[in-house]
C-alpha positions as CSV (number, residue, x, y, z in Angstrom):
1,X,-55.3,49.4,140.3
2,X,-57.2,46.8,142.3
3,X,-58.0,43.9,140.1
4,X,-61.6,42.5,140.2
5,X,-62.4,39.5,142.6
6,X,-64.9,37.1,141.7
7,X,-68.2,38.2,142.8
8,X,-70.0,36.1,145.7
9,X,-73.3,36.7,143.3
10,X,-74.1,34.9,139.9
11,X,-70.8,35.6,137.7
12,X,-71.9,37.3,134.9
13,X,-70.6,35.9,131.3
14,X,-71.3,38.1,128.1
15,X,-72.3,36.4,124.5
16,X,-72.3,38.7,121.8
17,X,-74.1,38.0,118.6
18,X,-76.7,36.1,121.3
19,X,-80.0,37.1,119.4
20,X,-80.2,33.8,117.2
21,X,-78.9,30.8,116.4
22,X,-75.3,29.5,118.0
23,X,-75.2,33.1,120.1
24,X,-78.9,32.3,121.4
25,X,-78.0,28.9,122.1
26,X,-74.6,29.5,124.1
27,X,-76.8,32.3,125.9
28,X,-79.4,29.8,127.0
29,X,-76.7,27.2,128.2
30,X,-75.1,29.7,130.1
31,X,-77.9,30.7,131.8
32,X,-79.0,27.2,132.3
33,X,-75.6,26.7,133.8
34,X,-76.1,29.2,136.5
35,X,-74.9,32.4,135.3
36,X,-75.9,36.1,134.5
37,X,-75.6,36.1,131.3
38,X,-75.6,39.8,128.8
39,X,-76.9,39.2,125.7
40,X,-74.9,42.1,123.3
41,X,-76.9,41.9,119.7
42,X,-77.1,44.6,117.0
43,X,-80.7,43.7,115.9
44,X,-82.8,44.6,119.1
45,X,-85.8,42.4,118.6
46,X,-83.5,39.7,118.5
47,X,-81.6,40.3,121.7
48,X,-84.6,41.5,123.5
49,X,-86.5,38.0,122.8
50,X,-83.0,36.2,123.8
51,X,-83.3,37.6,127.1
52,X,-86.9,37.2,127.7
53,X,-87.1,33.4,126.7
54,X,-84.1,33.1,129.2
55,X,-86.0,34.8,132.0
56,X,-88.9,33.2,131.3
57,X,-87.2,29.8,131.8
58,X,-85.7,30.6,135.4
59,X,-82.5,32.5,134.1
60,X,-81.2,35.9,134.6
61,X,-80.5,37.5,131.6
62,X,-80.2,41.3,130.5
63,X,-80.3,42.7,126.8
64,X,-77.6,45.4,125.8
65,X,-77.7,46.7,122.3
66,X,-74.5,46.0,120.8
67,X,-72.4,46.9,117.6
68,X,-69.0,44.6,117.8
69,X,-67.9,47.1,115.1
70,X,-68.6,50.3,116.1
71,X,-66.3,51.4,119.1
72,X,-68.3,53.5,120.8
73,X,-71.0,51.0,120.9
74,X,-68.3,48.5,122.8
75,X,-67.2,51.2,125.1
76,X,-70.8,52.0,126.0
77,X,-71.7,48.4,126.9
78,X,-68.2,48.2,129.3
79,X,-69.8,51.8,131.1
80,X,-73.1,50.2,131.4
81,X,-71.6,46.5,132.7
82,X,-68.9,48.2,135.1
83,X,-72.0,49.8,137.1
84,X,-73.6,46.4,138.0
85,X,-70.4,43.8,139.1
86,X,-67.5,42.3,137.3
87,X,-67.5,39.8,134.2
88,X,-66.3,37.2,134.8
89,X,-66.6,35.5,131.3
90,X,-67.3,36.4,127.4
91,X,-68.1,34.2,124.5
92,X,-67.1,36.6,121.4
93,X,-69.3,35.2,118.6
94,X,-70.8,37.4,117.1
95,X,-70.1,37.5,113.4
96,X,-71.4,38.2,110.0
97,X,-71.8,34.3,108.4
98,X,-74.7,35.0,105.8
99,X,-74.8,35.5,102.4
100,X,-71.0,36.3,102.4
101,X,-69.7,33.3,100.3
102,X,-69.8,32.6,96.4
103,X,-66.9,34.8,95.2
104,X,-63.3,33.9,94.5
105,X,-60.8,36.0,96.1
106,X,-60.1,37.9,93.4
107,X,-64.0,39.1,93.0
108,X,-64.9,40.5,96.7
109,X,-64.6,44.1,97.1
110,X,-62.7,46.1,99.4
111,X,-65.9,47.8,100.9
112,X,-67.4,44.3,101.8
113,X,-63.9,42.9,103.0
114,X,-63.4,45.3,105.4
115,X,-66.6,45.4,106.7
116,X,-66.6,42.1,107.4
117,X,-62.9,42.5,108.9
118,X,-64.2,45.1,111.2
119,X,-67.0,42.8,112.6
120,X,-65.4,39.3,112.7
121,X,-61.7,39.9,113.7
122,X,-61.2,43.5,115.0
123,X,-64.6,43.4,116.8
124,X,-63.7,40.1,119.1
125,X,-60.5,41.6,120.1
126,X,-62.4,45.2,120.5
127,X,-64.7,43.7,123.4
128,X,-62.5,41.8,124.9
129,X,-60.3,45.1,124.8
130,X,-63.2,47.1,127.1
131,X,-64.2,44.4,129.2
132,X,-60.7,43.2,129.8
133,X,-60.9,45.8,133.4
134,X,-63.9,44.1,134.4
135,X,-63.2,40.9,133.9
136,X,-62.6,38.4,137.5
137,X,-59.3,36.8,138.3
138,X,-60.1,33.7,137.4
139,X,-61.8,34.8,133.9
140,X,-62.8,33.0,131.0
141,X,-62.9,34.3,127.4
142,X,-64.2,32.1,124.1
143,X,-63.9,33.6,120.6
144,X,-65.7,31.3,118.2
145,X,-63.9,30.7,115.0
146,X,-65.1,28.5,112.3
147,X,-63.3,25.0,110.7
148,X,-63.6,26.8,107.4
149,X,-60.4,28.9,108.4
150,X,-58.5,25.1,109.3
151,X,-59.3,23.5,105.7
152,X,-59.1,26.9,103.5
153,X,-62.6,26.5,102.1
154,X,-63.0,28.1,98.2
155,X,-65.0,31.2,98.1
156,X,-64.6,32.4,101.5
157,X,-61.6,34.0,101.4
158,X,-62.7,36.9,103.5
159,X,-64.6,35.0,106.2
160,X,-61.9,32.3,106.3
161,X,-59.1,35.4,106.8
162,X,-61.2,36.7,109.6
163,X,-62.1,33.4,111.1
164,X,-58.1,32.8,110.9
165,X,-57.2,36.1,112.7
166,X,-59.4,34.7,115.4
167,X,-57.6,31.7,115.9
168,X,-54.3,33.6,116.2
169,X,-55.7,36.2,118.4
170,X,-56.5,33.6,120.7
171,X,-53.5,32.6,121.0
172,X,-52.0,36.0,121.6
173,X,-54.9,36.6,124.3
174,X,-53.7,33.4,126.3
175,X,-50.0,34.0,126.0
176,X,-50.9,37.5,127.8
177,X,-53.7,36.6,129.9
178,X,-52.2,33.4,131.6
179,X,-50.9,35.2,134.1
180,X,-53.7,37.0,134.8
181,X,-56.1,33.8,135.3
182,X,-57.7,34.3,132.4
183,X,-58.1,31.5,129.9
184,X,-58.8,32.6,126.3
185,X,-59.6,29.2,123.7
186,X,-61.2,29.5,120.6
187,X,-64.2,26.9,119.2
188,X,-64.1,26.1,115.7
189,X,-67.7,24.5,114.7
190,X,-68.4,23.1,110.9
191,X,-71.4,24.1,108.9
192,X,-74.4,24.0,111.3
193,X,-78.0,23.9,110.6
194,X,-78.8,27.5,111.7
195,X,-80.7,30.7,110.1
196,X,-76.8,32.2,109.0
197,X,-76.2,28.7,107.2
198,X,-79.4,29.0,105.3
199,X,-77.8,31.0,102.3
200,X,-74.6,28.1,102.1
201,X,-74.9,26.6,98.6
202,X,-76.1,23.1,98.7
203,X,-72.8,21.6,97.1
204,X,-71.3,22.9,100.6
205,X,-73.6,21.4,102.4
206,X,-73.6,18.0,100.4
207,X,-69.2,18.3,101.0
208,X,-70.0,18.2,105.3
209,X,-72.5,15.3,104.8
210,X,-69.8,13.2,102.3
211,X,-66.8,13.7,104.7
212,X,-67.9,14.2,108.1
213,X,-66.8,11.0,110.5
214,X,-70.4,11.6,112.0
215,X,-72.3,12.1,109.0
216,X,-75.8,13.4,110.5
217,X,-76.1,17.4,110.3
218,X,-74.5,19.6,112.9
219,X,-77.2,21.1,115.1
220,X,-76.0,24.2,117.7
221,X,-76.5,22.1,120.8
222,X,-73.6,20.0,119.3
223,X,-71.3,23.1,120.7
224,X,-73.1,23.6,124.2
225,X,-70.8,21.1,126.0
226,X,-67.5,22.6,124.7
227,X,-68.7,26.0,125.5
228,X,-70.1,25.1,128.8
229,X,-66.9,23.3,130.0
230,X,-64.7,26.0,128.6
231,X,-66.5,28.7,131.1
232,X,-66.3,26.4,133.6
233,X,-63.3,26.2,136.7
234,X,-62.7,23.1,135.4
235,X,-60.8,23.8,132.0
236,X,-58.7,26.3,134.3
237,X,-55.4,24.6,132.8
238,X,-57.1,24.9,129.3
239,X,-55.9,27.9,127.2
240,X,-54.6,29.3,123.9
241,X,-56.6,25.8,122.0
242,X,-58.6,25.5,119.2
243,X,-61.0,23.2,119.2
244,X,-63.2,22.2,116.1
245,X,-66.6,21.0,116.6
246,X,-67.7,19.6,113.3
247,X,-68.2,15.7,113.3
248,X,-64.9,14.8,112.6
249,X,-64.9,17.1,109.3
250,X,-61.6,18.2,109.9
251,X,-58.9,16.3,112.2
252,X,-56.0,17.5,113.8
C-alpha cells in the first residue's frame, strides 16, 4: 500500500475534545498556525461554535461529531477525513476531567471507572488507530496527559490510571511510529483555569498555588507553545517525551 505524502495544500491536523476549553484553544492555535484543522467533539453545539469562531477569524476549520469512545463513531470520522486529503497531525485530548474526583480508590464504581477508561485511555489510542492510514510521512501525533498521573494525586485514582496509560501509550506509539516519521509526545499540563477545572475542590486548587515555581494560575494559552512546536517540522527529532506544563508544579 502506497503510504500518504504530504499534501501540497494546508496539512490538515485533528483535535479531539476541541469544543471548549484546552481542545478549543489548541484548535485555534493550530489554525492560527496555518493548518486545516478538524474539530472532533461529542457535544455538537460546542464543536460547531469551535469551527465557526475559527473561520470567522481567517482559519479553515471543519466540525465532525465525534465520540472517542464509541468505535464506530471513530471509524466514521476516518471515512469522512480519507475523502478530503491526508492527516497529517492529531492532538488526542479529548477527555472526561469534570466532576470525576472526590473518591478514594476504594469508593469509585466499576460502571464509572470503565467509562472513563473507555474515553481517556482506550479512546486516544482508538483514533489514532483509524487515522493511523491517513496520516503523512512526516506525521505528528500529541496525546495530552495530565501531571496528576506524574505525582499520584489522592482521589483520582481513575483519572490518574487513565492519564498514566496515556503516557505509556505514547511511548509505545513512538517506539513503532519512528520509523514511519511519525512523532508521537505526550503534554502533561497542571490544574488550569478552564470550565472542566471548575468542579476541582478548592484545597486542590490552593495545593498548585502553594507549590507551583510560577505561582500565578495556569491559563490554556500556557500550553499553545508546546503544542504548536510539537506539530511543527521542527520537533522532527522530538518523540516518545512527556512534557509537563504546570509552572514548575512537578520537576523531573
Amino acid at each position: 500500500m502506497t503510504e500518504p505524502s504530504e499534501p501540497s495544500a494546508r496539512r490538515t491536523v485533528v483535535v479531539t475534545g476541541a469544543g471548549r476549553g484546552l481542545g478549543e484553544a489548541m484548535a485555534r492555535r493550530a489554525a492560527a498556525d496555518g493548518f486545516r484543522v478538524v474539530v472532533g467533539e461529542l457535544n455538537t453545539a460546542w464543536g460547531e461554535r469551535t469551527a465557526e469562531a475559527i473561520r470567522a477569524a481567517g482559519g479553515d476549520a471543519e466540525f465532525v461529531p465525534l465520540d472517542v469512545a464509541d468505535p464506530a463513531s471513530v471509524a466514521a470520522l476516518a471515512d469522512r477525513l480519507a475523502a478530503s486529503g491526508p492527516v497529517y497531525g492529531l492532538v488526542n485530548n479529548a477527555a472526561l476531567a469534570n466532576g470525576v474526583g472526590g473518591k478514594e480508590y476504594q469508593d469509585i464504581d466499576v460502571e464509572v471507572w470503565d467509562r472513563l477508561m473507555a474515553v481517556n485511555a482506550r479512546g486516544p489510542w482508538l483514533v489514532a488507530k483509524h487515522l493511523l492510514p491517513l496520516m503523512t510521512r512526516p506525521g505528528r501525533i500529541v496525546n495530552i496527559a495530565s501531571d496528576a498521573a506524574l505525582y499520584g494525586s489522592p482521589r483520582l485514582a481513575h483519572y490518574i490510571a487513565s492519564k498514566g496509560a496515556v503516557i505509556s501509550l505514547t511511548r509505545g506509539m513512538a517506539r513503532e511510529l519512528g520509523e514511519r516519521g511519525i512523532t508521537v509526545n505526550a503534554v502533561a499540563p497542571g490544574l488550569t483555569e478552564v470550565e472542566a477545572t471548575e468542579t476541582v475542590p478548592a484545597e486542590r486548587h490552593a495545593l498548585y498555588a502553594a507549590n507551583r515555581a510560577i505561582s500565578r494560575p495556569q491559563q490554556p494559552e500556557d500550553l499553545l507553545g508546546l503544542v504548536s512546536f510539537l506539530l511543527a517540522e521542527e520537533s522532527r527529532y522530538l518523540t516518545g517525551q512527556v512534557i509537563a506544563v504546570n509552572g514548575g508544579f512537578t520537576m523531573h
